[in-house]
Each structure stands twice: as C-alpha cells, then as structure tokens.
C-alpha positions as a Markdown table, in Angstrom:
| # | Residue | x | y | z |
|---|---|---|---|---|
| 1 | Unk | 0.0 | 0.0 | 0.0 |
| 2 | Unk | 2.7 | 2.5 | 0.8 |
| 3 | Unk | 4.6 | 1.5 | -2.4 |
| 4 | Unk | 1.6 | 2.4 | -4.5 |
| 5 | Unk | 0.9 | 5.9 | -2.8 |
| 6 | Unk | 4.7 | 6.8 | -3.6 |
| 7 | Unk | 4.4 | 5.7 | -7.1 |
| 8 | Unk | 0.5 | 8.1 | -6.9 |
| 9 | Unk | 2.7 | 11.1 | -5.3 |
| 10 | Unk | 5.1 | 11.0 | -7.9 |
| 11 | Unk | 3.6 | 10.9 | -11.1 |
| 12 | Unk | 1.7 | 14.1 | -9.2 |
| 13 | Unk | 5.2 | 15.7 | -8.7 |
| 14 | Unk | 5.8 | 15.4 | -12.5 |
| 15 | Unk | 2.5 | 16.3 | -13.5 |
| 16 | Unk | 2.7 | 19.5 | -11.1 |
| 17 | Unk | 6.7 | 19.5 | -12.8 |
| 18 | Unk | 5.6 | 19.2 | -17.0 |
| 19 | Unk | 3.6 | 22.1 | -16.2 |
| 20 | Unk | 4.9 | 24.9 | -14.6 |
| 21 | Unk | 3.8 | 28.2 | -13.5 |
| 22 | Unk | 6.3 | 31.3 | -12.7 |
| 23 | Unk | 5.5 | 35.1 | -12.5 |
| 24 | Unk | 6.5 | 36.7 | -15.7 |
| 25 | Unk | 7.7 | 40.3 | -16.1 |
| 26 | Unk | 4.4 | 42.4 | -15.5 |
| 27 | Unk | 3.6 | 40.0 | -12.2 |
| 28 | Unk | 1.0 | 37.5 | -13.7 |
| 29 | Unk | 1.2 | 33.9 | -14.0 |
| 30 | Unk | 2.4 | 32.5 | -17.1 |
| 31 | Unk | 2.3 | 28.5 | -17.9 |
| 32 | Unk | 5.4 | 27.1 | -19.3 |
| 33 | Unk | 4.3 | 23.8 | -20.8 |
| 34 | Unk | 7.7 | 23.3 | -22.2 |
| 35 | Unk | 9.4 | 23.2 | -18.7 |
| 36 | Unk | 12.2 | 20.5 | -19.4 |
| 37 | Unk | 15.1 | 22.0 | -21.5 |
| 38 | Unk | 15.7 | 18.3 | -22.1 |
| 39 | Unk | 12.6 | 18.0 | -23.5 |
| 40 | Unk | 14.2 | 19.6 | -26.8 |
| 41 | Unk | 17.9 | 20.4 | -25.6 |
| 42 | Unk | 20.5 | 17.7 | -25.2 |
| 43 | Unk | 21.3 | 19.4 | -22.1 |
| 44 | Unk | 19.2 | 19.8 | -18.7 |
| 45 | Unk | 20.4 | 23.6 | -18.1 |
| 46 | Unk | 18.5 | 26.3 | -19.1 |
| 47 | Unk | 20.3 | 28.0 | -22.1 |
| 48 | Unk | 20.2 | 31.2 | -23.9 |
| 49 | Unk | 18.2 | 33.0 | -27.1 |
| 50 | Unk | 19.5 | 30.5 | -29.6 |
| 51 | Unk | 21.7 | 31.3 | -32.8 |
| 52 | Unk | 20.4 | 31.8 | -36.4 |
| 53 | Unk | 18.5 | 28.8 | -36.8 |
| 54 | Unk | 17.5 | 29.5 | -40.2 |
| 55 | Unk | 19.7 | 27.0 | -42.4 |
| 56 | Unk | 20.6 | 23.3 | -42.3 |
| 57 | Unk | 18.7 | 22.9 | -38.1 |
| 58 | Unk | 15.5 | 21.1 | -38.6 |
| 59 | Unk | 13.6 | 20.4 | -35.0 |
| 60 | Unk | 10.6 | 19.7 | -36.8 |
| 61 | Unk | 11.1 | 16.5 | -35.7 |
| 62 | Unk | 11.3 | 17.3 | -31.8 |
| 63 | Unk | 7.6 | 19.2 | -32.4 |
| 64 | Unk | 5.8 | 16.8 | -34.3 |
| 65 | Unk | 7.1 | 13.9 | -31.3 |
| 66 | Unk | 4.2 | 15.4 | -29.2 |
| 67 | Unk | 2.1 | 17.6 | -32.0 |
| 68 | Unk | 0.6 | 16.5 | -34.6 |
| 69 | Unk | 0.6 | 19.2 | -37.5 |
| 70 | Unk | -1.1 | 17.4 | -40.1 |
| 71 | Unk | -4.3 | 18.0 | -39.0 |
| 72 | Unk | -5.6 | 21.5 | -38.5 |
| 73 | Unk | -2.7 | 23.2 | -38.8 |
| 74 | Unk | -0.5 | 25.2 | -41.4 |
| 75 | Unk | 1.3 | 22.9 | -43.5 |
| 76 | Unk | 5.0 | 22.0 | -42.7 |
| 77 | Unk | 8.1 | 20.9 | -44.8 |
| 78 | Unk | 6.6 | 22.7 | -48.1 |
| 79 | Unk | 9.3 | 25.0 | -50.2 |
| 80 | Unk | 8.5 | 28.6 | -50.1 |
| 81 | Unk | 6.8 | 30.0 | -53.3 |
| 82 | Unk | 7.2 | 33.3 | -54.3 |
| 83 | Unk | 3.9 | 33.5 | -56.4 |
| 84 | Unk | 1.9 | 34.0 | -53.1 |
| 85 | Unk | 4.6 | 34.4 | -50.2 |
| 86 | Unk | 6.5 | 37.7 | -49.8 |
| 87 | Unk | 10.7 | 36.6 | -50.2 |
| 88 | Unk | 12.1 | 40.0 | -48.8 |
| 89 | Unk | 11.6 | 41.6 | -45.3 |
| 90 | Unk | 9.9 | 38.8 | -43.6 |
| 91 | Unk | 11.4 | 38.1 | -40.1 |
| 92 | Unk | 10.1 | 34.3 | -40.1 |
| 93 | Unk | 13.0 | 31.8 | -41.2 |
| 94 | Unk | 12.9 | 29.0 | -43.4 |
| 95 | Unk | 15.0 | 26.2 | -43.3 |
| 96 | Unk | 16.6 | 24.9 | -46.3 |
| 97 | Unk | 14.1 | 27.2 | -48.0 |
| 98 | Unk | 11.0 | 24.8 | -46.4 |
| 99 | Unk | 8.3 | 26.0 | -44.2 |
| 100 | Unk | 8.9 | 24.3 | -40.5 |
| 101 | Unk | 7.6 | 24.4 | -37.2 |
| 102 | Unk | 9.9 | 27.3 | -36.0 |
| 103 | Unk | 9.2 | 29.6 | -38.8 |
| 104 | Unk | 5.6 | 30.0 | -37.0 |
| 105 | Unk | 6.4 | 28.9 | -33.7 |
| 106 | Unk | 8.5 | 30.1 | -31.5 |
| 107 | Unk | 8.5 | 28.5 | -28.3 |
| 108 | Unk | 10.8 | 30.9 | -26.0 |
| 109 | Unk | 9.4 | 34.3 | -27.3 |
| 110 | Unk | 7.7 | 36.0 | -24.8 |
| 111 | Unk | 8.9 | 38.3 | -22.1 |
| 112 | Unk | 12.0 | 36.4 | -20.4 |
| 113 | Unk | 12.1 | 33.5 | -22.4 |
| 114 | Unk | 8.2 | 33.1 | -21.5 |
| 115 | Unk | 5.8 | 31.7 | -24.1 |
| 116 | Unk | 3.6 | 33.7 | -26.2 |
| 117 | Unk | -0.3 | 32.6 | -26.5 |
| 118 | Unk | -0.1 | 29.5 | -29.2 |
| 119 | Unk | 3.8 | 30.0 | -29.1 |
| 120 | Unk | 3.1 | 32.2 | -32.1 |
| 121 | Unk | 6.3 | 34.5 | -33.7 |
| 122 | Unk | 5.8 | 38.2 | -33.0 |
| 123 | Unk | 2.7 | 37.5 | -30.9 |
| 124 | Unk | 0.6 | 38.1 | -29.3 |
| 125 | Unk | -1.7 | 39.4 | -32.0 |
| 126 | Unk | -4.9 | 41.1 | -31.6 |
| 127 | Unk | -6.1 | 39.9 | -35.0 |
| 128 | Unk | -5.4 | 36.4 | -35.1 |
| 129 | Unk | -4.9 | 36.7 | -39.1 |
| 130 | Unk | -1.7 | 39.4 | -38.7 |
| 131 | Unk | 1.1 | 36.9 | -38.4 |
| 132 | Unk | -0.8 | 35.3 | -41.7 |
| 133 | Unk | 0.7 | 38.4 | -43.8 |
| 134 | Unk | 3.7 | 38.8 | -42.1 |
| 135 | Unk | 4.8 | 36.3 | -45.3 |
| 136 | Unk | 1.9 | 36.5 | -47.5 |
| 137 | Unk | 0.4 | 39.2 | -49.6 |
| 138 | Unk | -3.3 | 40.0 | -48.6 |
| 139 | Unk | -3.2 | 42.1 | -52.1 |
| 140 | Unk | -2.5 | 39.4 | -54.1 |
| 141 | Unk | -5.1 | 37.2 | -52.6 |
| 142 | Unk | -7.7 | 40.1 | -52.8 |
| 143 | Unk | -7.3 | 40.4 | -56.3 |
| 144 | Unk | -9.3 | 36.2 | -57.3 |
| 145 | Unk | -12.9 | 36.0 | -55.4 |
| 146 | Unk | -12.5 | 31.5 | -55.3 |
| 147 | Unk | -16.1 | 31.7 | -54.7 |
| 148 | Unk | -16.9 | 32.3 | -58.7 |
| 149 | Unk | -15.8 | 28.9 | -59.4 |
| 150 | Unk | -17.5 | 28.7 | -63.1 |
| 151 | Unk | -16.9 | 30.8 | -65.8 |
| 152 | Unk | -19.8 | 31.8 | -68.3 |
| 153 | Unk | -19.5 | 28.8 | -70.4 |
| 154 | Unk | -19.9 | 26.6 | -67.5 |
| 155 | Unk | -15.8 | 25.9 | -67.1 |
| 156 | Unk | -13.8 | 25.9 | -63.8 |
| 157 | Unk | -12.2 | 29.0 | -63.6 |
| 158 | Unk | -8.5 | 28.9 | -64.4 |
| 159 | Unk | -6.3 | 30.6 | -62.1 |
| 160 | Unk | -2.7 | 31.0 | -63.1 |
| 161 | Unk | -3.2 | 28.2 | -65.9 |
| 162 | Unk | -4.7 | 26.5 | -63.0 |
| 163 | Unk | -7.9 | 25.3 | -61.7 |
| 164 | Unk | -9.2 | 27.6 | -59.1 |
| 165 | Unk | -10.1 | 24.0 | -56.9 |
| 166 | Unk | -6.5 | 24.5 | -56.5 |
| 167 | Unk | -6.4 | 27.5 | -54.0 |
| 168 | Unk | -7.8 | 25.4 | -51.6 |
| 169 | Unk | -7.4 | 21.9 | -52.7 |
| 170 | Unk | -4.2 | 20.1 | -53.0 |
| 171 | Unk | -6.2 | 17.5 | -55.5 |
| 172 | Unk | -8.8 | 18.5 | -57.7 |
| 173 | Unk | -11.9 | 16.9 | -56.6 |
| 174 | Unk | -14.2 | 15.0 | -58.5 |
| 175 | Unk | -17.7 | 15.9 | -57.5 |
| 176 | Unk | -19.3 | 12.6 | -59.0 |
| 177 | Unk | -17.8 | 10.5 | -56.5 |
| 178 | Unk | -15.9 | 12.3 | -54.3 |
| 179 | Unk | -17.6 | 12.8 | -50.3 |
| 180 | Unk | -16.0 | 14.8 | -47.6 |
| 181 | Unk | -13.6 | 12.5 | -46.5 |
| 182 | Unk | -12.3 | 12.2 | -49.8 |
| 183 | Unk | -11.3 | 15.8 | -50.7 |
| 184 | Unk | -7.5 | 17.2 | -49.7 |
| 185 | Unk | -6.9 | 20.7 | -48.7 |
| 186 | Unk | -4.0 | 22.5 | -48.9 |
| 187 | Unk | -4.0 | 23.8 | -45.5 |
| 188 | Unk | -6.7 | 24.1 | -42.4 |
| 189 | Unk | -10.1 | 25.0 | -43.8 |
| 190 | Unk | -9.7 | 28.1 | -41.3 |
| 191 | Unk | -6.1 | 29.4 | -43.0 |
| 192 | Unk | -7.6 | 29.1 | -45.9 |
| 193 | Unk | -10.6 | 31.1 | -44.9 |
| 194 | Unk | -8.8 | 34.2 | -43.4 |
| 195 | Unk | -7.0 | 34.7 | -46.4 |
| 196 | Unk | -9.8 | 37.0 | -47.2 |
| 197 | Unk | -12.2 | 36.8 | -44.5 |
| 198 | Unk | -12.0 | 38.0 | -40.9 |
| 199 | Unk | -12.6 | 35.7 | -37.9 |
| 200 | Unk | -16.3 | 35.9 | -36.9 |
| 201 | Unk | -17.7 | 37.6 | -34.0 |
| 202 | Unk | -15.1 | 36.7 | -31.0 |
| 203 | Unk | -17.8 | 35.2 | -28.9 |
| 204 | Unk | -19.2 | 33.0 | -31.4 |
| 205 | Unk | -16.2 | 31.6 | -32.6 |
| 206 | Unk | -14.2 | 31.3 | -29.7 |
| 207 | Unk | -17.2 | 28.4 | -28.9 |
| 208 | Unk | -17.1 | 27.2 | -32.1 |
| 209 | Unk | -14.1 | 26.9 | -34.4 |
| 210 | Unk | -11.7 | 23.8 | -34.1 |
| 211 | Unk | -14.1 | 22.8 | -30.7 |
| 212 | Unk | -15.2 | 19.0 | -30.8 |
| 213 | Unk | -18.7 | 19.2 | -30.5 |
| 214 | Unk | -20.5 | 17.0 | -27.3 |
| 215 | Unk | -22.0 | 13.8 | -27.4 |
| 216 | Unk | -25.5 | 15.3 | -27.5 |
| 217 | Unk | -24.0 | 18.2 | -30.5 |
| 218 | Unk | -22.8 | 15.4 | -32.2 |
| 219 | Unk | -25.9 | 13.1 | -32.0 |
| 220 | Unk | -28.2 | 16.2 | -33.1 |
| 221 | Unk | -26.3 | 17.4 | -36.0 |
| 222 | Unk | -25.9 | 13.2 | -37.2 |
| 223 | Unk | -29.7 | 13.6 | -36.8 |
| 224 | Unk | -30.6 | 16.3 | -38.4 |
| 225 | Unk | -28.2 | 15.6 | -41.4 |
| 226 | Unk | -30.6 | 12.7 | -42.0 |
| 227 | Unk | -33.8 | 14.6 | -41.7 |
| 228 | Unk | -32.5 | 17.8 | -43.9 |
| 229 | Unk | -30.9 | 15.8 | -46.3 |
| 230 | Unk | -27.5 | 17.9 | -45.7 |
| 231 | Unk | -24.2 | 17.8 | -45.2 |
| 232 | Unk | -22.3 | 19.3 | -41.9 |
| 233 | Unk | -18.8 | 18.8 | -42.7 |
| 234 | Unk | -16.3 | 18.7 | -40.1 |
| 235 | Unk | -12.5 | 18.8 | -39.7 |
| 236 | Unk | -9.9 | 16.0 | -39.0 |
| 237 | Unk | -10.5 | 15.5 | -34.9 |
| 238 | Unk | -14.1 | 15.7 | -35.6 |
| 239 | Unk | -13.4 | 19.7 | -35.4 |
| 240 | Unk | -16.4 | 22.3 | -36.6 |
| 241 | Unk | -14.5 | 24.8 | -39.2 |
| 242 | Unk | -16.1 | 27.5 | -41.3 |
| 243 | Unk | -17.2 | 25.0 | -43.8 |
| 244 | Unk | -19.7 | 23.2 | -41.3 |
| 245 | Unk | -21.8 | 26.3 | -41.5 |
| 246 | Unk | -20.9 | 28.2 | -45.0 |
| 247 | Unk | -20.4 | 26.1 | -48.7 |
| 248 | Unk | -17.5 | 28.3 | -50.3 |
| 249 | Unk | -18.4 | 26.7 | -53.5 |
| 250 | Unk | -20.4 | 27.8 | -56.7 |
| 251 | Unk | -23.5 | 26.5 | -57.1 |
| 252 | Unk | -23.6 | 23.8 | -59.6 |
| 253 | Unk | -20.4 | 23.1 | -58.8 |
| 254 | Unk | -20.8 | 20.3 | -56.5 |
| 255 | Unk | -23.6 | 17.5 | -57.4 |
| 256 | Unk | -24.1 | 15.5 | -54.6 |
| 257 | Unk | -27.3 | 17.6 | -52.8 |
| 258 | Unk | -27.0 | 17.4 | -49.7 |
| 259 | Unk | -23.2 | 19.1 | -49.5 |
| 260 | Unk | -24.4 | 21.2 | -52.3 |
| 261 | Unk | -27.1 | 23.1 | -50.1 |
| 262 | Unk | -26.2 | 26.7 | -49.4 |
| 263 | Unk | -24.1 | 27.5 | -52.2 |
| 264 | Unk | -26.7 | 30.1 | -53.3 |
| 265 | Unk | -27.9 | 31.2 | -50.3 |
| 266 | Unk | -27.6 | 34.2 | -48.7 |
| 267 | Unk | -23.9 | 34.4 | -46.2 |
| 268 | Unk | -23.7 | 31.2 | -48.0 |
| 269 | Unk | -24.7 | 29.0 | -45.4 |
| 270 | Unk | -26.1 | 25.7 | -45.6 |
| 271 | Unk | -29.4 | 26.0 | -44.5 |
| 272 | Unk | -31.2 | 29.4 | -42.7 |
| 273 | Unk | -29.7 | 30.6 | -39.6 |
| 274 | Unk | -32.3 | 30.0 | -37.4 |
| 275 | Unk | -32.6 | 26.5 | -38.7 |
| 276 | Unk | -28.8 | 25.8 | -38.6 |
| 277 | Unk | -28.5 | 26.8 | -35.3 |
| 278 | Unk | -31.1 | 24.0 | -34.2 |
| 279 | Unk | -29.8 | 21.6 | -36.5 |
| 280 | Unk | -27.0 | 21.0 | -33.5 |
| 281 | Unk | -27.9 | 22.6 | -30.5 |
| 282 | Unk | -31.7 | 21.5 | -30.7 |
| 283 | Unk | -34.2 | 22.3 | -27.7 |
C-alpha cells in the first residue's frame, strides 16, 4: 500500500513538474508547458536566445514527437513560393528554403524566455490573421474572389493556368464521387478562410471553431443531417471549421445535394440561420 501511494505522489510531482507556473515580467502567471530543456535540448540547463537557426537545423522532428501538425494546422516541410509568399523583409526563417515548425512557432518568445499565446512569432496578436501576412500578400489574394468557381460557359475557372479548386485543394476533386472525406486541402479549412475573410464575432467563434462538438451536439447534427438531407462537414479530430456552416463553393459546382445546399444562399450558409442553429444545439 505504501509502495503504491509513492508511485501516486510521484507521477503528481511530475504532472505538477511538466507544467509549470512562474511570474513573468508584469507579475501575472504565465504557464510554461515546455518546462524541461531536455525535452528539446540535449542538455538539462536552461540556455540562452539560440543562434540563427535558419539553415541546415531542422527540430521539426522534436515538435511533431508530441504535436501532430497534419491536422488543423498550417502545412509544414513545403518549399516557399514566391507566387503568393513575400521573399524580402519577412522576419520568419525557413529552413533549407522549407516552411517548418519554428518559422511559425517560436516556443521561448515572450517576455524572459516566456511563451507567447499559441507559441506564435511576433505574438501576441490582436487579430489572429496578422502573423498570416507577415509572409503572405493579402493584395494578391484580394485580387481572385474563389467563390466564382464557373466561368460563363460553364468551365472551372483557371487561375494562373490553374484550376481555381487548386487555392484550396491540393487535389482536384471529383464531384461525382468524391464525399468529404475524400477531398485534400491545402491547408486548415480556417487558414484558408482568413486569407480573405476575418474571424467571426469573438464570442461565437471562440465556442465554435476547431471545438469537438458533445456527445448530445454530435448526435443532433448526425440527426438532423438525416432529416435535412444535408451535409455538416467537419474537420480532421471531428473539429467544426467554417465549412460546417458556410459552402465556399459555386452553385452547380458540387452535385451531390446534400453538400451542395447553401451555395446560393444568402452568407452562403447551408441552410437558414435560425434552422442551422437548431440543427446542433436542438431544444
């Protein structure tokens, strides 16, 4: 008996440890969930504001041992492109000319070596969609609405000799066969979102975007898919995104019905407001 309450008070101690929480500079508590230098450091001292890391360094590796970035989250390991991305005056560092976890993240830069909210470069930011330009050009995403998807004679709009799918898709879909599951994206429905569009009301989206719905949500909108005949798409970790409500695409352009709903409505979403708000949280 007294072996097993040692073992209990110490995986407390290094639950209490893996989480720490210090005073920062202004006297509030910050959490540092990266605690152990170890963790990424082959050393157990604390150490200083690292070197130029931009170059041959790749701790993608260390992040990606704990966090999986597949899945709503900017893509990683992709080669900059200058077609979208601005090459001069950006403060974010690529590595071998790739896109890693540290050109984002940066997990020691707050106020003395705290972390800043989501570990984000430059942050905190007050509009969550800032850091997005501090590489890419809002302009030259302003200048293609993706939303006009067909062209007058009924074609997919070609976007630099390219299907427009393709500024959100990393595959072209095929809409006679292709279902929600099937269809790649290039990045987080949200990213690709805010390239235009602003984050909804705070509120509302702070209890909605990338938040796993409950048991009941998720047995009402499973329900209600059935009885409206529509389709409530969610993200990778059963996640609601922008697209659960809205349908970004043209109408016509999809042909199974029940995704295809909303793509001429008004806000574009996929069934009234009043009605999509019961179709998960129903009374």
């Amino acid at each position: 008996m007294k072996k097993i309450i040692v073992i209990y008070i110490g995986v407390l101690l290094v639950i209490a440890c893996s989480n720490q929480i210090r005073p920062d500079s202004k006297g509030k508590e910050a959490r540092i969930k990266h605690s152990f230098c170890s963790t990424c450091h082959m050393t157990s001292e604390p150490v200083g504001p690292p070197p130029d890391l931009a170059g041959d360094l790749d701790t993608s590796d260390i992040c990606i041992s704990c966090h999986d970035y597949e899945e709503n989250h900017h893509p990683n390991n992709v080669v900059s492109s200058d077609e979208f991305t601005a090459p001069e005056g950006s403060t974010f560092p690529l590595y071998n000319g790739r896109v890693k976890c540290l050109t984002c993240h940066e997990v020691h830069g707050g106020e003395g070596l705290l972390e800043a909210p989501k570990l984000l470069r430059g942050g905190p930011y007050d509009d969550r969609r800032a850091i997005c330009f501090k590489c890419h050009f809002r302009e030259k995403y302003a200048e293609i609405y993706v939303h006009d998807m067909k062209d007058d004679k009924g074609d997919i709009v070609q976007v630099r000799d390219k299907p427009v799918c393709l500024m959100c898709h990393s595959v072209v879909p095929d809409p006679g066969k292709d279902r929600t599951r099937d269809v790649k994206f290039r990045a987080d429905v949200g990213f690709l979102c805010w390239r235009c569009h602003p984050p909804m009301p705070q509120e509302f989206f702070k209890y909605h975007f990338l938040n796993r719905p409950s048991r009941k949500v998720w047995q009402n909108m499973r329900k209600s898919q059935r009885e409206l005949d529509v389709v409530l798409p969610i993200v990778p970790r059963n996640r609601i995104t922008c697209s659960t409500c809205h349908n970004p695409h043209d109408s016509g352009v999809i042909v199974h019905e029940p995704a295809a709903k909303g793509a001429d409505a008004q806000g574009k979403l996929r069934l009234q407001r009043n009605v999509l708000c019961n179709a998960c949280h129903r009374k």
